[in-house]
N, CA, C and O of each residue as an XYZ file, in Angstrom:
796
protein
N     -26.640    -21.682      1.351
C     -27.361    -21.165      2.516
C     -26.487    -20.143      3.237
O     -25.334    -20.333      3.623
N     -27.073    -19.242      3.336
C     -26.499    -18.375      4.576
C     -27.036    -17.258      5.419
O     -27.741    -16.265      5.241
N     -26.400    -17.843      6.424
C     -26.835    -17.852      8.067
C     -26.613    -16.240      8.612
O     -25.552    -15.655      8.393
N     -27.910    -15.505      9.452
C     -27.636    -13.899     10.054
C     -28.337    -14.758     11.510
O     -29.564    -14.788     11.614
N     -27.857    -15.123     12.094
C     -28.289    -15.039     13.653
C     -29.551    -13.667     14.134
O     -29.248    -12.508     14.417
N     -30.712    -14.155     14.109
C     -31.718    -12.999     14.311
C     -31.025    -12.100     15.658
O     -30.967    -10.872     15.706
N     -30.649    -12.818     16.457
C     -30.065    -12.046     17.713
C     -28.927    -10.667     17.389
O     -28.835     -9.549     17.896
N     -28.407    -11.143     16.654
C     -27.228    -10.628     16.023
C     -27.800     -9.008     15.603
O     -27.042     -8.039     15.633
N     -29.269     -8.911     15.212
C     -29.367     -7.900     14.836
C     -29.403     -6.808     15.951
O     -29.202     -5.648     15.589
N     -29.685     -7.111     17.527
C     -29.605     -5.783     17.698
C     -28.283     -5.429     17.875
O     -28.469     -4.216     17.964
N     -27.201     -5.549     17.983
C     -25.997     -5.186     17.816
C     -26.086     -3.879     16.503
O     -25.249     -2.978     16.556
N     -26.881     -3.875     15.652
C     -26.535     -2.800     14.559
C     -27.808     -1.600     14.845
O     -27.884     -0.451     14.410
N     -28.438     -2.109     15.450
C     -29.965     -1.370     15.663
C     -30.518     -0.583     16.836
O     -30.588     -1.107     17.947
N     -30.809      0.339     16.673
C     -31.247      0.860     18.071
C     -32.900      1.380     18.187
O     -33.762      1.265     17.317
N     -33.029      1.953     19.482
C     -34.427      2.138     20.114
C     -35.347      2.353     19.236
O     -36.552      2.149     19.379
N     -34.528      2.973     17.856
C     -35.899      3.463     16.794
C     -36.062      2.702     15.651
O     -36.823      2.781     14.687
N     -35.078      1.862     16.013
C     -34.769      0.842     14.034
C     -36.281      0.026     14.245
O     -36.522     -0.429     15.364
N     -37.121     -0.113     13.320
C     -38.415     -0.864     13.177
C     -37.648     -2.437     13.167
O     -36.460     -2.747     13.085
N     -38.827     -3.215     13.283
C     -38.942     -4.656     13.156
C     -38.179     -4.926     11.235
O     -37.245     -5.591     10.788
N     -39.052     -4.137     10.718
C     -38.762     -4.306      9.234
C     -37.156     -3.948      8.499
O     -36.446     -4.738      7.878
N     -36.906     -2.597      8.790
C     -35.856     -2.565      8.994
C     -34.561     -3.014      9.269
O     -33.651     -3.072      8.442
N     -34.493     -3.342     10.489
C     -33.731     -3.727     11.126
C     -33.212     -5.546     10.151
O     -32.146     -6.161     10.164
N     -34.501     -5.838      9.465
C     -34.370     -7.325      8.822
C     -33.676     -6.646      7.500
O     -32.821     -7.423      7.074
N     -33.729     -5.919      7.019
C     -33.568     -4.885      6.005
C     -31.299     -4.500      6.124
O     -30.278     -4.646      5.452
N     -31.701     -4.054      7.274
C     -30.081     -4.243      7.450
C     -29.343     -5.289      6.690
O     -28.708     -5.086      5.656
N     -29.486     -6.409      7.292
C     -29.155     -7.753      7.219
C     -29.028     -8.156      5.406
O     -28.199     -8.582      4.602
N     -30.213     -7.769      5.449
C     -30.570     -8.194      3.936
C     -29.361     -7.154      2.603
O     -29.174     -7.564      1.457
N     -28.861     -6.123      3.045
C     -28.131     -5.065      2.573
C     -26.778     -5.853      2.488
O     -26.224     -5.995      1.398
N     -26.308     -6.309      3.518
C     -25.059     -6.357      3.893
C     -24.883     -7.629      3.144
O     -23.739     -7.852      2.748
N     -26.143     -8.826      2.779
C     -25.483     -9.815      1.534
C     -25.573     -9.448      0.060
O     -24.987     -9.729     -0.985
N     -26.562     -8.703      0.459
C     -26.681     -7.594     -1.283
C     -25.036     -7.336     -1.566
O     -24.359     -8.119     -2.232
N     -24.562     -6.222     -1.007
C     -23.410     -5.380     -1.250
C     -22.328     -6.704     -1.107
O     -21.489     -7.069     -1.931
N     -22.586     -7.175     -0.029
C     -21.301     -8.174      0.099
C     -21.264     -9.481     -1.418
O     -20.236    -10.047     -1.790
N     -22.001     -9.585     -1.748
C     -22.581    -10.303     -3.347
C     -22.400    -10.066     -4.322
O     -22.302    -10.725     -5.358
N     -22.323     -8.860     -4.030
C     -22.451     -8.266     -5.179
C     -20.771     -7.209     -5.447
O     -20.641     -6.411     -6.375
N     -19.709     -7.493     -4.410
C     -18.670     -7.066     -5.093
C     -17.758     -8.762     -5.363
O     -16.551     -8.719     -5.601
N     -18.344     -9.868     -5.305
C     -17.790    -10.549     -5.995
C     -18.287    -11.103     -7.585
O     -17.676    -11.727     -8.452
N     -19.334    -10.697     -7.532
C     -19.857    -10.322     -9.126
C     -19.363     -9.625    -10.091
O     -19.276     -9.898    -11.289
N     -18.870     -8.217     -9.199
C     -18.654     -7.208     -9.914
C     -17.122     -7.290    -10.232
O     -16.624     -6.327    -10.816
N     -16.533     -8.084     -9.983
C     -15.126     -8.196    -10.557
C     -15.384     -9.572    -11.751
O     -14.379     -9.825    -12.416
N     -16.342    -10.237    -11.975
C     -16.640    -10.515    -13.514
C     -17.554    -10.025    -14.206
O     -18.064    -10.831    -14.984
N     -17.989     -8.930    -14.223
C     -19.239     -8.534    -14.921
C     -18.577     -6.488    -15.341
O     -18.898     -5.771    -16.289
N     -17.609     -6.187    -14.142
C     -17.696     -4.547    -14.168
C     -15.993     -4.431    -15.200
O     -15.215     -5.378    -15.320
N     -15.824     -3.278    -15.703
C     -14.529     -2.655    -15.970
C     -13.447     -2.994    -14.902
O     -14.066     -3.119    -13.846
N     -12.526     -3.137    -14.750
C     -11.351     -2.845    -13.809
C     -10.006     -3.107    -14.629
O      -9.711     -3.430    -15.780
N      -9.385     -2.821    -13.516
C      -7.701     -3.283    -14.108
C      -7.145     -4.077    -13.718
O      -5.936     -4.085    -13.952
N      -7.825     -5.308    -12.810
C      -7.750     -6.409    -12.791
C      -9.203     -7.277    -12.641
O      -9.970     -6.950    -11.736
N      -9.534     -8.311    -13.488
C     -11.039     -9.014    -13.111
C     -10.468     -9.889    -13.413
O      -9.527    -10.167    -14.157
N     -11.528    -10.637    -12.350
C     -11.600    -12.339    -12.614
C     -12.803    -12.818    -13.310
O     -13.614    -12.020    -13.779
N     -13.005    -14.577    -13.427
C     -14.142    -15.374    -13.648
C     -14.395    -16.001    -12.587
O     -14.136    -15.860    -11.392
N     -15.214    -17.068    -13.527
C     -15.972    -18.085    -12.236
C     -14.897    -18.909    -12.097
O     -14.742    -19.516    -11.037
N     -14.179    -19.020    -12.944
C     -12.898    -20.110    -12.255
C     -12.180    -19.613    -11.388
O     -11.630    -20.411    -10.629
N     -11.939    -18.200    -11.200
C     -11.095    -17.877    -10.268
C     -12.056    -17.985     -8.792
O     -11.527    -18.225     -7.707
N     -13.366    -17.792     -8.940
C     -14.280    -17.907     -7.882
C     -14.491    -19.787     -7.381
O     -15.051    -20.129     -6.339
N     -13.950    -20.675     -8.314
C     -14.317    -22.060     -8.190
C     -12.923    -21.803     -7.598
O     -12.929    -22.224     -6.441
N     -11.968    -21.384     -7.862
C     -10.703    -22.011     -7.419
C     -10.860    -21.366     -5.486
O     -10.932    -22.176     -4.561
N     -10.872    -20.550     -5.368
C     -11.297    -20.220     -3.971
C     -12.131    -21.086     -3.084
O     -11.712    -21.416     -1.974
N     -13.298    -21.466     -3.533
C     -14.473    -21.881     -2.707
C     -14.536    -23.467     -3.382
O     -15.497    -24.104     -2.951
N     -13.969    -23.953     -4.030
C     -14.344    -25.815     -4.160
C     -13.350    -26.206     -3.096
O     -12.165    -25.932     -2.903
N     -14.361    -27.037     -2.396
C     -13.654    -28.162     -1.253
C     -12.773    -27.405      0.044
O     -11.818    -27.830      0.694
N     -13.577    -26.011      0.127
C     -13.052    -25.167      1.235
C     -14.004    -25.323      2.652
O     -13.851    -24.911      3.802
N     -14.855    -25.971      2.107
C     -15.666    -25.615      3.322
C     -16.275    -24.627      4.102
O     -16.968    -24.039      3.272
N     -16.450    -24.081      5.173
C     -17.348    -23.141      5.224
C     -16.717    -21.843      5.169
O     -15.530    -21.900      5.488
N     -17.134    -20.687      4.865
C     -16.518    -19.707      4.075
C     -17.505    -18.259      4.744
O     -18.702    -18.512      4.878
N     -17.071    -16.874      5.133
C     -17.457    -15.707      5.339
C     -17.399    -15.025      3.926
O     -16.575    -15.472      3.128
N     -18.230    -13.948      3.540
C     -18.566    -12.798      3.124
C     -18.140    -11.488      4.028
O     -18.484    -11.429      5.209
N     -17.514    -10.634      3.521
C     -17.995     -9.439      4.592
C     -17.399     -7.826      3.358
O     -16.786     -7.955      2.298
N     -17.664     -7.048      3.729
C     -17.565     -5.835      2.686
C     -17.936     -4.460      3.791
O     -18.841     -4.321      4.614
N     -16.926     -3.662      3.428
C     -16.794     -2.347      4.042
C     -16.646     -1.384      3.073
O     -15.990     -1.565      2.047
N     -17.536      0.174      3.497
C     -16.905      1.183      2.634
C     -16.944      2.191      3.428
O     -17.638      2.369      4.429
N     -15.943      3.033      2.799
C     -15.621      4.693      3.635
C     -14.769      5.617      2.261
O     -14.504      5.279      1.107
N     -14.573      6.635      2.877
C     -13.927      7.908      2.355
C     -13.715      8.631      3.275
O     -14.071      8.435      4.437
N     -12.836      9.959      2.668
C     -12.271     10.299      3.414
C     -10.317      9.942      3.425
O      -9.657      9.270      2.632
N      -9.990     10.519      4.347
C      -8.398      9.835      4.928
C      -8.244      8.905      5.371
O      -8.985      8.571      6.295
N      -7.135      7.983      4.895
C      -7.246      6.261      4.943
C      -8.315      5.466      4.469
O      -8.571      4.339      4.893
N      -9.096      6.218      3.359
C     -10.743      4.952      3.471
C      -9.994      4.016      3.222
O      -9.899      3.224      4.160
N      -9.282      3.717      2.136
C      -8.570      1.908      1.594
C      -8.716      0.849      2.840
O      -9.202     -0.281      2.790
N      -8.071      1.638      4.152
C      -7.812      0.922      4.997
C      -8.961      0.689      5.918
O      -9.264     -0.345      6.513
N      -9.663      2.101      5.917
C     -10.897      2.105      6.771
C     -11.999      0.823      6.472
O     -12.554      0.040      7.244
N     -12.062      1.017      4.669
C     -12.981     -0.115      4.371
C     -12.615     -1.540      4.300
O     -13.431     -2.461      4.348
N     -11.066     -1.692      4.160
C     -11.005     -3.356      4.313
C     -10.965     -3.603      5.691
O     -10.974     -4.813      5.916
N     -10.922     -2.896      6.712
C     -11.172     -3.403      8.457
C     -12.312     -3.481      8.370
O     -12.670     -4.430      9.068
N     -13.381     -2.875      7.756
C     -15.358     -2.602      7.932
C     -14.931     -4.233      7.271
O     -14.613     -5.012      8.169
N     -14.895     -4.709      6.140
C     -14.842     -6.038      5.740
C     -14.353     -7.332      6.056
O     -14.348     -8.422      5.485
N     -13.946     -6.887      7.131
C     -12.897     -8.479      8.237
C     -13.721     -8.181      9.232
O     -13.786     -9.101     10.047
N     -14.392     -7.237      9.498
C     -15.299     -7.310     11.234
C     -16.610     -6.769     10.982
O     -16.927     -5.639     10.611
N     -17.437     -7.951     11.298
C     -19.183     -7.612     11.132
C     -20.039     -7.862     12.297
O     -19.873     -8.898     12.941
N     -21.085     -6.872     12.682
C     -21.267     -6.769     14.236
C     -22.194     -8.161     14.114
O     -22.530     -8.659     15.188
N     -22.568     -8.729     13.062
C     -23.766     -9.427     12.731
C     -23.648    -11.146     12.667
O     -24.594    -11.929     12.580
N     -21.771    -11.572     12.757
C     -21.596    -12.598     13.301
C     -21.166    -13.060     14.557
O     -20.846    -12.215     15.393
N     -21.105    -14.208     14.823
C     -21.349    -14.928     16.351
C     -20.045    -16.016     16.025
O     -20.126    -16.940     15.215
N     -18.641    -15.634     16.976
C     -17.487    -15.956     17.110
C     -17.023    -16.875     15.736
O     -16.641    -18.045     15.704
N     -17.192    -15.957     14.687
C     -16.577    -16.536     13.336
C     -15.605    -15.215     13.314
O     -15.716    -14.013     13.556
N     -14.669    -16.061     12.918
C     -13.302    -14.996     12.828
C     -12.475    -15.915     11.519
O     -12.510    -17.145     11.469
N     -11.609    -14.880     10.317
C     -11.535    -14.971      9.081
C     -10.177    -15.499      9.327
O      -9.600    -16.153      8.458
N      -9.589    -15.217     10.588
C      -7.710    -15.683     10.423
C      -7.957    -17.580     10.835
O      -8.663    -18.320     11.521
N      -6.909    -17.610      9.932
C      -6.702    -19.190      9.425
C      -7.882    -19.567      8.265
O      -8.567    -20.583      8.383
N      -8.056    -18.504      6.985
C      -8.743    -18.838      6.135
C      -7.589    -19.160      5.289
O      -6.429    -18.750      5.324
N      -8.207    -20.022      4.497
C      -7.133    -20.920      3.394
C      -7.471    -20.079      1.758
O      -6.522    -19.979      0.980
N      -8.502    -19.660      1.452
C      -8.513    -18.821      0.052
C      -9.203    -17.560      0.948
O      -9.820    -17.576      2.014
N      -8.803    -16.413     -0.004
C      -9.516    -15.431     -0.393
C      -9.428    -14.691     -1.043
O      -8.314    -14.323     -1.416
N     -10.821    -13.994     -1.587
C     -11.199    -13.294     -2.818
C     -11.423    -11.837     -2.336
O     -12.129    -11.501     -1.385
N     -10.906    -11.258     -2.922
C     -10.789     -9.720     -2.569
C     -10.715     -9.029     -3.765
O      -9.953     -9.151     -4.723
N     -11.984     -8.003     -3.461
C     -12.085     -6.894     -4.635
C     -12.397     -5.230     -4.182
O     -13.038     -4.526     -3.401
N     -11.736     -5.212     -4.947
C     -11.898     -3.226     -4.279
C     -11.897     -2.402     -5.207
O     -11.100     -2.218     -6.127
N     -13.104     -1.768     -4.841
C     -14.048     -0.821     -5.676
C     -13.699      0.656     -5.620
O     -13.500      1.105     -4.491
N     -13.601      1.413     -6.558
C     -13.519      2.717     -6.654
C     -13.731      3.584     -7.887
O     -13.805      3.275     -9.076
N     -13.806      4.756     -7.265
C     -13.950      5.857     -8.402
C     -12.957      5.897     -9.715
O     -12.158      4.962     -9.761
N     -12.922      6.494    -10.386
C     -11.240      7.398    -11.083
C      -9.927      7.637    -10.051
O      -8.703      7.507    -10.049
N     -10.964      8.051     -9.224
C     -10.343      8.671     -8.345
C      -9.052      7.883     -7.083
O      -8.121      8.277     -6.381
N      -9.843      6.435     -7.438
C      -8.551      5.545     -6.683
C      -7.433      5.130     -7.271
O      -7.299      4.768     -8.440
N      -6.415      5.209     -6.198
C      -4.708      5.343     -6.059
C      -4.386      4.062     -6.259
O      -5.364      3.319     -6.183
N      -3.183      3.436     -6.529
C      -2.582      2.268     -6.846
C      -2.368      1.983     -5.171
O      -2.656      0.953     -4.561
N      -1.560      3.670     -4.451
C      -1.242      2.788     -2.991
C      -2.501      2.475     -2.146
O      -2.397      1.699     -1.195
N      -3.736      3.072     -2.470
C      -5.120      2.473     -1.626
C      -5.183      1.121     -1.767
O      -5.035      0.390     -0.788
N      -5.455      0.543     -3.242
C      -5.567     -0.534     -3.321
C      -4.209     -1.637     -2.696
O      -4.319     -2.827     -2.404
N      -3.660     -1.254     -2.666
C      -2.256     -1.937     -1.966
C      -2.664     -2.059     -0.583
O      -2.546     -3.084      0.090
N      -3.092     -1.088     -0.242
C      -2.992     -0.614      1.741
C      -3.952     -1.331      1.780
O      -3.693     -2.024      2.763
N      -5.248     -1.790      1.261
C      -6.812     -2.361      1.529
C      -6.539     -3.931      1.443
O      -7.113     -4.779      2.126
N      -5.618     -4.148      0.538
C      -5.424     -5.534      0.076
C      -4.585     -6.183      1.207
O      -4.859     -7.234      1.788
N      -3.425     -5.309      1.436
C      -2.652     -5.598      2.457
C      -3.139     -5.895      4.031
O      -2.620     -6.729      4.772
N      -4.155     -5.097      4.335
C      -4.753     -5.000      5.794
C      -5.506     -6.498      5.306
O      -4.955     -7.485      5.795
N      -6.389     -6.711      4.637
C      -6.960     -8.181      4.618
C      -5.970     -9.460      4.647
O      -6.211    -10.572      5.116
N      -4.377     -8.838      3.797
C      -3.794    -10.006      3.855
C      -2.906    -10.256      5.731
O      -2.085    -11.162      5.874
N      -3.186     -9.550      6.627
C      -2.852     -9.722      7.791
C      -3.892    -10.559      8.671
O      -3.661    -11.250      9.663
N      -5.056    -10.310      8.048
C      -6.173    -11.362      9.038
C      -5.823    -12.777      8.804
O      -6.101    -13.624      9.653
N      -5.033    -13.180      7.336
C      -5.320    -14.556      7.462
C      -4.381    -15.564      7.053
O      -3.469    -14.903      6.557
N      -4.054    -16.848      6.966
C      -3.087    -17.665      7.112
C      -2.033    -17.261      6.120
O      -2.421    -16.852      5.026
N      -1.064    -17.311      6.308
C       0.513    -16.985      5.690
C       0.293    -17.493      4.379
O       0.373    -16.742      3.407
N      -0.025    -18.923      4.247
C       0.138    -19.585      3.094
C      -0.943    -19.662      2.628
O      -1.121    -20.518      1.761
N      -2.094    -18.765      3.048
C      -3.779    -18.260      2.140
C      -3.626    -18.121      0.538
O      -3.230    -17.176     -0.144
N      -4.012    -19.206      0.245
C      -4.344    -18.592     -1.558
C      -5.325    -17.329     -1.903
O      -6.546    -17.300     -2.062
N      -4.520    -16.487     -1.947
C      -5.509    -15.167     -2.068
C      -5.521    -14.588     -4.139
O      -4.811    -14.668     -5.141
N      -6.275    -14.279     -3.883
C      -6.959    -14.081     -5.849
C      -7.361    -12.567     -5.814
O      -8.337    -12.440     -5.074
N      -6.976    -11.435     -6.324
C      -7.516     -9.991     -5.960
C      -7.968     -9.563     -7.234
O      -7.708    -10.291     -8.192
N      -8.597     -8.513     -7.415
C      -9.364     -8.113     -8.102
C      -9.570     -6.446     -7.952
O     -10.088     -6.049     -6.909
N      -9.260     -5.682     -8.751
C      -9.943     -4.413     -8.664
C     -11.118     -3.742     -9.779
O     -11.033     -4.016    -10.976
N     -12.101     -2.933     -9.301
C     -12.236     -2.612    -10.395
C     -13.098     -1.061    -10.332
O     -13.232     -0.548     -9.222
N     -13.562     -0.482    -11.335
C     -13.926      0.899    -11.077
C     -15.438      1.255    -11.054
O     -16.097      0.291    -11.443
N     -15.983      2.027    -10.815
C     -17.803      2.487    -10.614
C     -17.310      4.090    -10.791
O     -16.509      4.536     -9.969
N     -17.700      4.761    -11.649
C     -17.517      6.066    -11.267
C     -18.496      6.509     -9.886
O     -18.006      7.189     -8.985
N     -19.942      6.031     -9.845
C     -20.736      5.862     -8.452
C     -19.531      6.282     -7.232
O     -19.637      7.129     -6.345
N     -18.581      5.536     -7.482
C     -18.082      5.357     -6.299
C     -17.077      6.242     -6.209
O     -16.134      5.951     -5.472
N     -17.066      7.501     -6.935
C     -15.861      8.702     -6.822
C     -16.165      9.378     -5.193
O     -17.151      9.901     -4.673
N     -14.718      9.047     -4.706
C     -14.451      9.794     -3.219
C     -14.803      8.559     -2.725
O     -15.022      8.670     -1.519
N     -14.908      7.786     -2.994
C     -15.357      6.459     -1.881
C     -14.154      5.123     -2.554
O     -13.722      5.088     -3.706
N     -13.795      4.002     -1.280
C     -13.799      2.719     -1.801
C     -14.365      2.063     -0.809
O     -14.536      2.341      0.378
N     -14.723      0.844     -1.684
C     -15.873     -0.539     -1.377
C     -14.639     -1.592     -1.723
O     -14.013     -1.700     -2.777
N     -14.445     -2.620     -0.001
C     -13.594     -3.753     -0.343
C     -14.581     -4.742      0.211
O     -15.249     -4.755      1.245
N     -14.442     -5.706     -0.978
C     -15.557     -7.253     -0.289
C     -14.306     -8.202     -0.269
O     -13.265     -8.129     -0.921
N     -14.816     -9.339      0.904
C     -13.584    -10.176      0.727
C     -14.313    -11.322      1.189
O     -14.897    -11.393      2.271
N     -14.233    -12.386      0.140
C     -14.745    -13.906      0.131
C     -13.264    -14.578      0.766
O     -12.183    -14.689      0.187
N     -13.675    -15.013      2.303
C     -12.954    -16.077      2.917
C     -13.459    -17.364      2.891
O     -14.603    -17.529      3.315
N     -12.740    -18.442      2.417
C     -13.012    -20.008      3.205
C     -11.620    -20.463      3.224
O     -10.500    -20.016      2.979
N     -12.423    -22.031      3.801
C     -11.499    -22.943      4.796
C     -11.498    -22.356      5.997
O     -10.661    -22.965      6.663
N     -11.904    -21.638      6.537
C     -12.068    -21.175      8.151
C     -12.674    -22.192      9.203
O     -13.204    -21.881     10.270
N     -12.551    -23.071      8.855
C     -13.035    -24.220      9.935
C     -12.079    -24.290     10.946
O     -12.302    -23.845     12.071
N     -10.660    -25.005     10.511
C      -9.884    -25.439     11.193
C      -9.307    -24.419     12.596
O      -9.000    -24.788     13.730
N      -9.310    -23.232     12.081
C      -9.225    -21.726     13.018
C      -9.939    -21.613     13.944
O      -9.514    -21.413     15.082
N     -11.418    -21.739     13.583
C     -12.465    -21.533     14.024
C     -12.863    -22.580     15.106
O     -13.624    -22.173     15.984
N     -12.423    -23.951     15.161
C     -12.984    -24.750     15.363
C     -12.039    -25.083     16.622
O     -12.323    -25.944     17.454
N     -11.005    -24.378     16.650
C      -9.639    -24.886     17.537
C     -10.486    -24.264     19.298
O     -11.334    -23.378     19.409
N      -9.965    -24.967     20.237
C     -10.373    -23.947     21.545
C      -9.435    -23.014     21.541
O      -8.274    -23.006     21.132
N     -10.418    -21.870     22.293
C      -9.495    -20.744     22.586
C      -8.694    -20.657     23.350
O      -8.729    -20.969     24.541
N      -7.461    -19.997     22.444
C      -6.157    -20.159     23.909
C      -6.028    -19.242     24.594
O      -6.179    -18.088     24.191
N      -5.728    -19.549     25.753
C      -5.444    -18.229     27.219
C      -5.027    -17.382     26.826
O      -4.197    -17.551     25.933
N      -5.383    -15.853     27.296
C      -4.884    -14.851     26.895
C      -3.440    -14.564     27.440
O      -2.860    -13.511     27.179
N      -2.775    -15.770     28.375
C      -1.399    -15.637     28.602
C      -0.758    -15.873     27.553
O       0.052    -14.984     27.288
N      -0.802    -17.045     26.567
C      -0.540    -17.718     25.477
C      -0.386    -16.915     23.984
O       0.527    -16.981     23.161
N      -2.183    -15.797     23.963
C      -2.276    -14.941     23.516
C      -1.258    -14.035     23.019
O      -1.040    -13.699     21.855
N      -0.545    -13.622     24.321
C       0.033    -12.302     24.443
C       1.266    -12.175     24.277
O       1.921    -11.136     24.201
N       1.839    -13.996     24.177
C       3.048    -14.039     23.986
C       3.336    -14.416     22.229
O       4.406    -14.608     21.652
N       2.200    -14.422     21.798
C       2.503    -14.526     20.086
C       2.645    -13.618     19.408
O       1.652    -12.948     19.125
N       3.824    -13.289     18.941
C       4.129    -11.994     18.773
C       3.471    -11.523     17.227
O       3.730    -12.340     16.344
N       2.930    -10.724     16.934
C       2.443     -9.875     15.440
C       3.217    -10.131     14.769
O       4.199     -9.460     15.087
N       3.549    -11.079     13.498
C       4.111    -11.071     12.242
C       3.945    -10.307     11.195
O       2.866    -10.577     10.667
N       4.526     -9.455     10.634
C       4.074     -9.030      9.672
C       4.057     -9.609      8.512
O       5.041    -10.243      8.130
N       2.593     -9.451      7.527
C       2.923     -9.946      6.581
C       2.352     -9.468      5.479
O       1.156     -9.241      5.297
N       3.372     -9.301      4.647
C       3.098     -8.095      3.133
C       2.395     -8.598      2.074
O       2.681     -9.780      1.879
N       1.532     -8.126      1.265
C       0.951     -8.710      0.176
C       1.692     -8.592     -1.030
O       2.137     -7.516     -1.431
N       1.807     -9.493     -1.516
C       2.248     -9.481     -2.746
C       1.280     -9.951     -4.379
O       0.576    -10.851     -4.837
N       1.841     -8.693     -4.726
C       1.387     -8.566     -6.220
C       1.865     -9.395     -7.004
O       3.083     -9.482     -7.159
N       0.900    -10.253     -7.724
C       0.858    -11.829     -8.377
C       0.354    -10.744     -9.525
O       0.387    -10.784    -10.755
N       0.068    -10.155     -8.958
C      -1.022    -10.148     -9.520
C      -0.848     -9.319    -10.682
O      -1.791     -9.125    -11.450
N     -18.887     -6.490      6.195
C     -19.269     -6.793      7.667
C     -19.603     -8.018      7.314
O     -20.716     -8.068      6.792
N     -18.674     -9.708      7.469
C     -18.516    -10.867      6.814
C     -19.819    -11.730      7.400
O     -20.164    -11.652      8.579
N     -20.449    -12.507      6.477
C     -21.306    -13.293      6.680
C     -21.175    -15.132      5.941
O     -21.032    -15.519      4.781
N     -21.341    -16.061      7.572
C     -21.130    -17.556      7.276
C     -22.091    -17.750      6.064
O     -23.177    -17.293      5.706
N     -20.994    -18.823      5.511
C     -21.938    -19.470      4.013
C     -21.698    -21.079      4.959
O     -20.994    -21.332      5.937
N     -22.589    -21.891      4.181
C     -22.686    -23.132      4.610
C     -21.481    -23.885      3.906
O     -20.786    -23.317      3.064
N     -21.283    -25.144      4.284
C     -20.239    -25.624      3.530
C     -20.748    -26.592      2.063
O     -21.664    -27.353      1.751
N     -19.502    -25.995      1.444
C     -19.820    -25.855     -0.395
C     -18.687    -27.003     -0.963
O     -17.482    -26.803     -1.112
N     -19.432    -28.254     -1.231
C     -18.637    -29.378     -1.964
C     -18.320    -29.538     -3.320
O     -17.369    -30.244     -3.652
N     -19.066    -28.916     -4.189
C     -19.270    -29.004     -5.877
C     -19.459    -27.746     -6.078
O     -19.872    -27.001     -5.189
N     -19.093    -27.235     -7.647
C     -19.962    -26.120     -8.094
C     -19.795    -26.563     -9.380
O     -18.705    -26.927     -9.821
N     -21.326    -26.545    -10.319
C     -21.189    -26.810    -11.579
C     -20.143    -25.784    -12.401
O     -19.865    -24.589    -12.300
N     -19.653    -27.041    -13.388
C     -18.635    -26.484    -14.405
C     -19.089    -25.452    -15.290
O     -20.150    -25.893    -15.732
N     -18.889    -24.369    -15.776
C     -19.226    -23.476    -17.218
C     -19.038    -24.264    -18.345
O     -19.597    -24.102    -19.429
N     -18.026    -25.343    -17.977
C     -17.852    -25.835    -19.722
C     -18.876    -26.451    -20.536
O     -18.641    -26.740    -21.709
């Protein structure tokens, strides 16, 4: 199951977006967001996964975001993995203190080794230090001059679920940085206990 808060929509919509439409939005953003964790077992790249790497993320994580950004241009890498950690369309779900995530980033020919680094890296700052993260790239010529980053978060409960602390408290936690290392607009899913085996 997963949840778009009808309210949520006018945040993306304005004076002229139709009734239809505007449901149409919504409906886009799990398309695309769906469909770049597909596409790292089904498309070309120079790194893909399976469904095990997708079971190893999401069994016994509990409730889990979607979200996917794209741009071009200067900085897109970075432009599109921030569009993919912030979606106008959820209601105080936030991805830091997620325990897995799945990250894939899409591009032309035309994408750089350091894009994919810089895109991967900006996602690996939203979320817990010790996040089991699984990455994935892969190519669309479609997508020459452009990249598309989707990023499957769960375990976001415990984050999520904490009260919010004072922005005195806030302000005194200082920014860690933290680098990704090569091993190698988000929407709530319900919480996911089983997934049948392939074997």
């Amino acid at each position: 199951l997963i949840v778009i808060p009808n309210q949520n929509l006018f945040r993306i919509a304005n004076e002229k977006t139709t009734f239809a439409d505007a449901f149409q939005l919504a409906d886009n953003v799990l398309h695309i967001g769906i469909r770049g964790v597909t596409d790292l077992m089904i498309m070309p790249g120079l790194i893909n996964l399976d469904f095990a790497d997708i079971e190893t993320v999401m069994s016994e994580m509990g409730k889990a975001m979607i979200g996917t950004g794209e741009a071009e241009g200067e900085d897109r890498a970075i432009s599109a993995a921030e569009a993919a950690i912030s979606n106008p369309l959820l209601d105080n779900v936030s991805m830091k203190g997620a325990q897995g995530i799945l990250i894939n980033i899409t591009g032309g020919g035309d994408m750089t080794l350091f894009e994919v680094d810089a895109a991967a890296n900006r996602v690996r700052e939203e979320v817990d230090e010790n996040a089991n993260i699984i990455f994935g790239a892969t190519f669309d010529q479609a997508m020459e001059g452009r990249v598309r980053v989707s990023v499957l978060a769960t375990g976001i409960d415990s984050y999520n679920d904490k009260p919010e602390a004072s922005s005195i408290n806030q302000n005194k936690i200082p920014a860690e940085e933290k680098n990704f290392k090569w091993p190698y607009n988000q929407i709530p899913i319900s919480e996911t206990k089983e997934y049948a085996s392939t074997e």
